[in-house]
N, C-alpha and C positions, 0 to 999 in steps of 0.2 A: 200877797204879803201876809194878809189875815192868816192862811195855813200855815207860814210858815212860822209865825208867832206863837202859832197856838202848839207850836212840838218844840219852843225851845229847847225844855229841859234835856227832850229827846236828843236834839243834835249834840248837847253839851254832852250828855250822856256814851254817845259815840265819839268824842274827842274831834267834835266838826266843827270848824267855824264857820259860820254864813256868813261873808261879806254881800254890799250892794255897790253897786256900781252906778253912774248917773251921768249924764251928758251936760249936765248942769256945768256952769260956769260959776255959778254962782254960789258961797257957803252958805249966806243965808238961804235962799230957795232948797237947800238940801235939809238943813235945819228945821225949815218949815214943813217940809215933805215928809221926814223923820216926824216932829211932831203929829202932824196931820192923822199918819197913817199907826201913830205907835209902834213903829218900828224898833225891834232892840237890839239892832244888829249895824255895824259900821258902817257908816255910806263913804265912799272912794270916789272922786269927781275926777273924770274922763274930759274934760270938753273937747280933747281935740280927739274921742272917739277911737283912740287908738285901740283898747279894749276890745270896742266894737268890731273893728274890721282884723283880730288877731283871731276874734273867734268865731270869725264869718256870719255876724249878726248883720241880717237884711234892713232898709231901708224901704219901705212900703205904700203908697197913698191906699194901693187896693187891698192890701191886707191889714192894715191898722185898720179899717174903715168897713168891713166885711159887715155882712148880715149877722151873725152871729155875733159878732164885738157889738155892733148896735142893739142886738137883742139883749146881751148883758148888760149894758146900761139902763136901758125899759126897763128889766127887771129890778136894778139896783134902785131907780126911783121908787118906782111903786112900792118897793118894799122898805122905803124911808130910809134907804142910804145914804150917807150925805155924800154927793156928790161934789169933789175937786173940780175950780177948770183947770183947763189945760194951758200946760203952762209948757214951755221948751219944745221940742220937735215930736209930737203925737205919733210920726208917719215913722220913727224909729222901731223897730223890731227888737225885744230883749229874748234872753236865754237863761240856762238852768245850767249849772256845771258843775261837777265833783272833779277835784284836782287832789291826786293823794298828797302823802307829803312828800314824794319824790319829785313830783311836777307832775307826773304823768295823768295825762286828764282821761277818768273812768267813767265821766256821760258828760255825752254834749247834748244838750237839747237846745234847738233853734226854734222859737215860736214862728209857728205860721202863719200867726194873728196875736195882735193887742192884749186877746185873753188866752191866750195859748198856755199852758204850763204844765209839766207832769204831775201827777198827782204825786203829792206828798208822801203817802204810803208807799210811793216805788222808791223814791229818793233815801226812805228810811232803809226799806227793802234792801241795795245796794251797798249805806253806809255800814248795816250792821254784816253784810258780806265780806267786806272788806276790811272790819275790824276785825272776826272769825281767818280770814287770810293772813291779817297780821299776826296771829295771836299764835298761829300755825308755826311760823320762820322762826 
């Protein structure tokens, strides 16, 4: 979330919007997550996951829980992050997606762990393709 904060102006710049998405039930717990995280971006509540399973987001104990997700958090401690508990279903799998504005969706990324995400630089990488694509027609 922190990356993708820190390139707002960028995405607005490309005419992108970042939505969030959450399995939350709940508004306040989204509210508070939003706050939490300084998110500045819409959060969208899913509870019944439909989201989830339209964009074939996995469902995980062994990969939310990997070596590597456990080693991001050691490092978050140590380095005085404040650490959230966990709150709703941890063992959910999220993803990344560019949907143009025709619908047609131009990256699926599926994590394949907790901390999985593409790095931001590709995400930009692609918007600014596709606005160059648009700019074209």
């Amino acid at each position: 979330m922190a990356q993708l904060r820190s390139h707002r102006d960028e995405f607005e710049s490309l005419r992108t919007r970042v939505l969030l998405i959450s399995f939350s039930r709940s508004e306040g717990y989204g509210r508070k997550w939003l706050q939490e995280t300084g998110a500045p971006f819409p959060l969208l509540l899913d509870p019944e996951r439909r989201t989830y399973r339209a964009y074939g987001l996995r469902h995980s104990v062994a990969r939310s829980w990997s070596p590597r997700t456990l080693w991001y958090y050691v490092r978050a401690a140590f380095a005085g992050r404040k650490l959230h508990g966990i709150r709703g279903d941890p063992n959910q799998l999220g993803g990344d997606f560019i949907v143009d504005s025709d619908g047609i969706v131009r990256l699926a990324y599926r994590s394949r762990e907790s901390v999985d995400r593409p790095p931001v630089a590709d995400l930009l990488g692609l918007l600014r393709s596709l606005n160059r694509e648009e700019t074209v027609r």
